[in-house]
C-alpha positions in Angstrom: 147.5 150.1 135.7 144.4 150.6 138.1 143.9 154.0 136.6 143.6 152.7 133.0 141.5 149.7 133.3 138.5 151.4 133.6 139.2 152.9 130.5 139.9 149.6 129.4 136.8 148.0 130.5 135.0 150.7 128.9 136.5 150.7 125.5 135.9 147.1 125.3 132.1 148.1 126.0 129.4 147.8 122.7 128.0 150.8 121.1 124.9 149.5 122.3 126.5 149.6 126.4 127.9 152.6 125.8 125.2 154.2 124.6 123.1 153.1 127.3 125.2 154.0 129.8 126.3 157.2 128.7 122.8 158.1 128.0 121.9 157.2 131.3 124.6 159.1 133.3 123.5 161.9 131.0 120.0 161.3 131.7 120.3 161.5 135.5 122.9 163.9 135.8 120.5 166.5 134.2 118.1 165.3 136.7 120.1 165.1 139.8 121.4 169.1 138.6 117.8 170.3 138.9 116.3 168.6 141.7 120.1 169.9 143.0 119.4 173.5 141.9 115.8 173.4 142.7 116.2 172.2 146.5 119.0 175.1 146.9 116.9 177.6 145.6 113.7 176.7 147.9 116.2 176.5 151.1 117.1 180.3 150.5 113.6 181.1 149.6 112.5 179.6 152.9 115.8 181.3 154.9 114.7 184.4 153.2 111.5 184.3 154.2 111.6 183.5 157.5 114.4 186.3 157.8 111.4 188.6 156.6 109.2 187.9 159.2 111.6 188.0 162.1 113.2 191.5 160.8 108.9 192.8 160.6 108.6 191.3 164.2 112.0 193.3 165.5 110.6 196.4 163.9 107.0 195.9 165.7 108.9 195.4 168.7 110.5 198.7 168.5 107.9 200.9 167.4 105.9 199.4 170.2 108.7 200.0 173.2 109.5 203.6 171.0 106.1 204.8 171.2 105.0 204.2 174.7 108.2 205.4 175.8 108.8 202.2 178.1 110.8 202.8 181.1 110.8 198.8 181.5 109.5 199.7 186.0 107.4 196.3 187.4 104.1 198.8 186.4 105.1 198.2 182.4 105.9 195.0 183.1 102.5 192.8 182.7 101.4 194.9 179.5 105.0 194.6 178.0 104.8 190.7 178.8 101.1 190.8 177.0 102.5 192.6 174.0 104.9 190.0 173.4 103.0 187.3 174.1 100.6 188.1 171.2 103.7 188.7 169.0 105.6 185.6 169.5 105.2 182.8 167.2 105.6 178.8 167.8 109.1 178.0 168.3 110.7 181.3 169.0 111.8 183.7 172.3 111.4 187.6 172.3 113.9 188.7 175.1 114.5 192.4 176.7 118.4 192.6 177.8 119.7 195.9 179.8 122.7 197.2 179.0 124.9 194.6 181.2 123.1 191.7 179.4 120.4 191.0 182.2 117.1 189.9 180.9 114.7 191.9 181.9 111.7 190.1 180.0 111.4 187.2 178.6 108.7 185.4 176.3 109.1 181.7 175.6 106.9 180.0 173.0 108.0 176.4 172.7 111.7 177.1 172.1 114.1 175.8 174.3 116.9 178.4 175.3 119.4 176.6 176.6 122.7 177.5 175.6 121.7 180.7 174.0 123.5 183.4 175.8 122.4 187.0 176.5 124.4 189.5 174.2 124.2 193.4 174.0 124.5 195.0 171.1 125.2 198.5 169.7 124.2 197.8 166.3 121.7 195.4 164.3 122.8 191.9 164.1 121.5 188.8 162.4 123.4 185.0 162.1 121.8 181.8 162.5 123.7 179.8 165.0 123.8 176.1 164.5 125.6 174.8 167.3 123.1 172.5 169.2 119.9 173.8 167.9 119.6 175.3 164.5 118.5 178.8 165.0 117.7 182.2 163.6 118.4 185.5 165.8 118.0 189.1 165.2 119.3 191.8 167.6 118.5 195.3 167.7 120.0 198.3 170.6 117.0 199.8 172.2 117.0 203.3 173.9 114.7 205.1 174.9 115.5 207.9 177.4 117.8 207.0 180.0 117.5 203.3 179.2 119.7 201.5 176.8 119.4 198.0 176.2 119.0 195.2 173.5 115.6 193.6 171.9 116.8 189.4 171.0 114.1 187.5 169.1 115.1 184.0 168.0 113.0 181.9 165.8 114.3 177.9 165.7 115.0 176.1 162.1 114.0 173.2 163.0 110.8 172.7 161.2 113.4 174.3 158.1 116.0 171.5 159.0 113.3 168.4 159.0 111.9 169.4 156.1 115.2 169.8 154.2 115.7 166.1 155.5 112.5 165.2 154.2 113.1 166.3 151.0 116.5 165.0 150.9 115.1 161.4 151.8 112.7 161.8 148.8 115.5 162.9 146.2 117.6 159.8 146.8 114.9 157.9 146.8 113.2 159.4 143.9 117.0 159.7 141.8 117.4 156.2 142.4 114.5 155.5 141.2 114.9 158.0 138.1 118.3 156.2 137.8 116.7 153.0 137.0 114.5 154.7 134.9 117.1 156.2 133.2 119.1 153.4 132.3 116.0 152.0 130.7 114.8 155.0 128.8 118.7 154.9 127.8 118.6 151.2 127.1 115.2 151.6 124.6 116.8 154.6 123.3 120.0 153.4 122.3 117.9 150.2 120.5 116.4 152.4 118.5 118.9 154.3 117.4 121.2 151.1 117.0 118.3 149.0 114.9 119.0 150.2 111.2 122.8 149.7 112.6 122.0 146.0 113.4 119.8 145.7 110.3 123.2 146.5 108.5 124.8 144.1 109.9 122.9 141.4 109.5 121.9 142.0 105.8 126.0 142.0 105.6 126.7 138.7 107.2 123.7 137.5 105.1 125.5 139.4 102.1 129.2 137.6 103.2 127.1 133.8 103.6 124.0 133.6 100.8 125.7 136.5 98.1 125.7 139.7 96.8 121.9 140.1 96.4 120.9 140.4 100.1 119.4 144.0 100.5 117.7 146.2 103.7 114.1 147.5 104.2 114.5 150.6 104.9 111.7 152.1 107.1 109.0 154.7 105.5 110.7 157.9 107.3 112.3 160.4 106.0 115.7 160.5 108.3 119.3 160.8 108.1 118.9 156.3 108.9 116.9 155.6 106.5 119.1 157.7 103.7 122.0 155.8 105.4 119.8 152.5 104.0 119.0 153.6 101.1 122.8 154.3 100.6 123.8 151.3 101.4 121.1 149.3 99.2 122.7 151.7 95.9 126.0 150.9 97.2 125.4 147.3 97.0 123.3 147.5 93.8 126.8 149.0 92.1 128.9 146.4 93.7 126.6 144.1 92.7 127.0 145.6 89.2 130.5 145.4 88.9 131.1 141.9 90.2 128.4 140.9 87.4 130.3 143.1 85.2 133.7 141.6 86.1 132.5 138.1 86.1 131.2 138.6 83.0 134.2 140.5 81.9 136.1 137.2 82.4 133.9 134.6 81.0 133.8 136.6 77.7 137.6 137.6 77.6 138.4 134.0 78.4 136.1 132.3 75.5 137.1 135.6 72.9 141.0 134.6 73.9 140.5 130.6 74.0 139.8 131.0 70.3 142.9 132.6 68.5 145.2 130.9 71.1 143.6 127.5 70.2 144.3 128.1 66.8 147.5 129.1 66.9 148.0 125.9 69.0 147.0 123.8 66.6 148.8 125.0 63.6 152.1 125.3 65.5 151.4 121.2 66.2 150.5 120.8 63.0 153.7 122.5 61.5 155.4 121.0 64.1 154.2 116.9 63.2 154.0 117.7 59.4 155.8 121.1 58.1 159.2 118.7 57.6 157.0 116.6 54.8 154.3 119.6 53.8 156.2 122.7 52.8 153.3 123.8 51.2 151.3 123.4 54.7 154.0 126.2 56.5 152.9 129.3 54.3 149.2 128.5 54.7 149.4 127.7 58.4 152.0 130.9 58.9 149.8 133.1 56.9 146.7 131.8 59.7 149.2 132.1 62.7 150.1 135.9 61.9 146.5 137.0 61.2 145.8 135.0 64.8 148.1 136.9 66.1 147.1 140.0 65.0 143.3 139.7 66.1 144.8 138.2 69.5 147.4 141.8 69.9 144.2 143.8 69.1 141.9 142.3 71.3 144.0 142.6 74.5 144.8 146.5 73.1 140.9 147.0 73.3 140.4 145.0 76.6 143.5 147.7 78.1 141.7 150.8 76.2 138.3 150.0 77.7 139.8 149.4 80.7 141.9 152.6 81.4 138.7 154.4 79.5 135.8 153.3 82.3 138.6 153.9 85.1 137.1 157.5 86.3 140.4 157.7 88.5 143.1 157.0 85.7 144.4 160.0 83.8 144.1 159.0 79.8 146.8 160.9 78.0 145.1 163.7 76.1 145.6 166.4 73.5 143.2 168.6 73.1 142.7 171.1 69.7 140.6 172.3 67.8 139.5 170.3 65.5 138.2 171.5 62.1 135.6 168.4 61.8 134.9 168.2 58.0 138.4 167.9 57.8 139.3 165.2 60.1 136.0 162.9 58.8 137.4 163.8 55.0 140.6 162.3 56.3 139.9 159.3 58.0 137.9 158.1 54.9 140.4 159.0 52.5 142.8 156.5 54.6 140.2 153.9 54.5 139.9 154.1 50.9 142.8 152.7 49.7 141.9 150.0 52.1 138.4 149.0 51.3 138.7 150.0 47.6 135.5 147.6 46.8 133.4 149.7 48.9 131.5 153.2 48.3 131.8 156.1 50.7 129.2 158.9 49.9 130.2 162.0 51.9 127.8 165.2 52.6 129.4 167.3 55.3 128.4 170.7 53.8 126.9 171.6 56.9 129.8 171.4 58.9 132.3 173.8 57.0 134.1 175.8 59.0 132.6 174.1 62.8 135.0 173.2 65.0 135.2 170.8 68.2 137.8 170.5 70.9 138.7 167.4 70.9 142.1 165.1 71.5 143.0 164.3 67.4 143.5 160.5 68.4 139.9 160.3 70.3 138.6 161.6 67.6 140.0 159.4 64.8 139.2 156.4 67.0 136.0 156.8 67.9 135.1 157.4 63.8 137.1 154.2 63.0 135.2 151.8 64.7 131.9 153.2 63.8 133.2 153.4 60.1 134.5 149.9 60.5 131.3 148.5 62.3 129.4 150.0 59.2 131.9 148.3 56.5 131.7 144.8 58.5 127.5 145.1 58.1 127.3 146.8 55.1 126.1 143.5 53.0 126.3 143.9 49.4 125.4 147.1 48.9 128.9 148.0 50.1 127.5 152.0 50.6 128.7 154.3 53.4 127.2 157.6 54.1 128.8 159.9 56.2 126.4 162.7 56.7 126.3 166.0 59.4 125.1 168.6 60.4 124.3 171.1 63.8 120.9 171.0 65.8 119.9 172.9 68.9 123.6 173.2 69.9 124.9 170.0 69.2 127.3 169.1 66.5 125.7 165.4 64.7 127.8 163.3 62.4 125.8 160.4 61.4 127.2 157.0 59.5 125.1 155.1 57.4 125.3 151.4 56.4 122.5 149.5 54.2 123.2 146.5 55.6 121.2 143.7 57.3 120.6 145.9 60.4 120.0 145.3 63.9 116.9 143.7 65.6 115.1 145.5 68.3 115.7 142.9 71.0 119.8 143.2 69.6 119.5 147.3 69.8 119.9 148.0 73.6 123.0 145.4 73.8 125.1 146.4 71.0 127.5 148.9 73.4 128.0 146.3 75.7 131.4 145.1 75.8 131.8 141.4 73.7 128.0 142.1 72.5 128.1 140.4 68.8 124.6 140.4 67.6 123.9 136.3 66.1 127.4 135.2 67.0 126.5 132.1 65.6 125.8 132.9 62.4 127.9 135.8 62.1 131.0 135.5 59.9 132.5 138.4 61.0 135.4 137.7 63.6 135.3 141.3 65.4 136.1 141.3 69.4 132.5 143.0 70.1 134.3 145.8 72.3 134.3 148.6 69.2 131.0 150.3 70.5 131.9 149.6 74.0 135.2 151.8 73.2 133.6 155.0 71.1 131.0 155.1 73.6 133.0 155.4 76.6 135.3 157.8 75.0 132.4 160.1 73.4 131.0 160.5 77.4 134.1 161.4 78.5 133.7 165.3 76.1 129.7 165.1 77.5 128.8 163.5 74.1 126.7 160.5 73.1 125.9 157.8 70.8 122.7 156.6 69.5 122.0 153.6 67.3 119.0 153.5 64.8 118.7 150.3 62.8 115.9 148.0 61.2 117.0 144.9 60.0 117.0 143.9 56.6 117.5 147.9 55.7 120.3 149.1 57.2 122.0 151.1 60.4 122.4 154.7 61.0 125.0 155.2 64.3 125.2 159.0 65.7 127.6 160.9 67.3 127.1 163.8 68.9 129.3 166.5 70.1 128.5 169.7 71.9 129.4 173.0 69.5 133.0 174.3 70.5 130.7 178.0 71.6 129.5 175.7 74.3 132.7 174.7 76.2 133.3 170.9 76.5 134.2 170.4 79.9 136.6 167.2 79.7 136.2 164.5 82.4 139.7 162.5 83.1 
């Protein structure tokens, strides 16, 4: 338990905390690793140096003693002792040993010997001894002649030492100071960053209390934050879309289905209180019922159709062929026909002999029946329908014609909306307003369109257009 509640504690920490801390640690571990690296590398320098200088003085020693051939008698002595005394530097001693380790000259400059024993040696030696004073030696054999002996020079660290102290004391002082410093530059840093975050947040509480029309500000720069903004303000701009959508979804599908269930209401109370006494009443109010029904079964299989068709993640069942389009428009008219034998249906599809689409047969036939139907509904008395096509700039056009009483320009831009009846009030037509809605999300799905031109009081010409089947139709389930 004590070795994970630290974990604990810091798991439990903010973004904002850890941020700052980590940021900090960061922040004065890279600073600690130089000054670190930096006061190792000036300590070996300085070693390294004074190494040098003590090696040059050994060797000046020597070629001194080498070339006046010093026998070391009491004549030498007061020149040797002048000789060194020139060579020695503060803090350091420049002995002469014999070969038994007796000194036989000594220079002293401010360096207290104590404790550093007399050694002969056979070879060049040089350690730094820092038992009791922290020192640097050098030994070298001398012979010259008859004479054998050993040259010691010792030069004391302690002017190294107290100025490694010195610099120690300022680098604690100094990375507790860039500690502080740290966890502030960390602190401000981790704001920053952390701002848009909280920005977020807040326009998301505002969202959850006041609605969905609550949006950020992002800030003028061109960073991955501010696209993360921006993403967010699309994000809620489509959300805010589809809840409209939705609610209006349900307000319309509500008021379209309140209708034919009212009605069917009534007349089952009505056959209910008087079909006994009125047979005559049952037929008529039977005959109602049934066609109630019928709009009410077709209104829900649209609501479904549109729904499974705007769904970019359901699979629609599909067949698709090649579809020989003069064919399948002669078709679908000649079944309307026998249907809407009061009506005229002009046909000129010459330019479309032999051109093909791949298309599913059932797509197809649907989207042409409710933009057939839509034209027989606002047709007026003319009761004319031209079906015309024909191929531009690689797209395959089928155009159907009504010369009705058209659509106004404020009506134009709202007639593929789902429930969209243009003058409901006046309209006698009883369609569910979901026929466009339909072809229009169907016709997208093989990269085609549809495009509405009407003037009211002259008639309405609906397009649909197809891309040629020498241009693959890439199909989007």
């Amino acid at each position: 338990m004590r070795n994970v509640w630290p974990l604990s504690w810091i798991a439990r920490l903010t973004i904002k905390w850890k941020l700052t801390l980590s940021s900090a640690l960061l922040l004065f571990l890279l600073f600690a690793f130089y000054n670190v690296a930096q006061f190792i590398y000036l300590e070996r320098w300085m070693v390294s140096k004074e190494r040098v200088n003590i090696e040059q003085q050994m060797n000046d020693t020597l070629n001194y003693f080498l070339e006046r051939e010093s026998s070391f008698d009491e004549q030498e002595m007061g020149a040797l002792q002048a000789f060194l005394n020139n060579l020695t530097r503060s803090n350091q001693l420049i002995r002469v040993l014999d070969s038994e380790g007796e000194v036989l000259l000594s220079v002293n400059n401010e360096l207290e010997d104590e404790g550093l024993q007399p050694k002969p040696v056979t070879e060049t030696e040089v350690l730094r001894q820092s038992r009791g004073l922290d020192l640097l030696i050098i030994r070298s054999p001398l012979t010259i002649h008859q004479f054998s002996g050993t040259i010691e020079i010792a030069h004391s660290m302690q002017e190294l030492t107290e100025w490694k102290e010195a610099i120690f004391h300022a680098m604690l002082i100094f990375g507790l100071g860039g500690l502080g410093l740290c966890a502030l530059g960390g602190g401000l840093l981790s704001w920053q960053l952390l701002k848009p975050l909280q920005a977020m947040t807040d326009t998301i509480r505002k969202i959850k209390k006041s609605g969905l029309q609550e949006r950020m500000k992002p800030p003028n720069h061109d960073d991955e934050l501010s696209e993360l903004m921006q993403l967010f303000n699309e994000m809620m701009d489509q959300v805010e879309r589809s809840f409209s959508r939705q609610k209006q979804f349900v307000q319309d599908a509500s008021h379209e289905l309140r209708t034919p269930i009212s009605i069917l209401e009534g007349h089952l109370a009505m056959l209910q209180r008087w079909g006994k006494e009125h047979p005559e009443r049952v037929e008529e109010s039977l005959q109602i019922s049934r066609e109630e029904l019928t709009r009410l079964k077709r209104l829900v299989q649209e609501l479904l159709l549109l729904t499974r068709a705007e769904l970019s993640n359901t699979e629609l069942s599909v067949s698709l062929e090649s579809l020989l389009v003069k064919n399948e428009i002669e078709k679908v008219v000649k079944s309307l026909r026998p249907v809407h034998c009061d009506y005229y249906f002009e046909l000129d599809l010459r330019l479309l002999e032999g051109e093909q689409l791949l298309l599913d047969p059932v797509h197809f036939e649907q989207m042409l029946l409710i933009v057939l139907d839509n034209a027989i509904k606002y047709s007026g008395d003319s009761r004319c329908i031209k079906v015309t096509g024909s191929c531009k700039e690689g797209m395959l056009v089928i155009q159907v014609s009504d010369e009705g009483i058209g659509i106004s320009k404020e009506d134009l831009p709202l007639v593929m909306d789902r429930f969209y009846r243009v003058d409901r009030a006046r309209s006698s037509q009883r369609g569910s307003g979901l026929g466009l809605a339909i072809a229009k999300s169907l016709i997208e799905r093989y990269n085609g369109s549809i495009l509405i031109h009407s003037k009211v009081g002259i008639g309405t010409t609906v397009e649909l257009q197809f891309q040629q089947l020498h241009e693959r139709v890439d199909f989007h389930s």
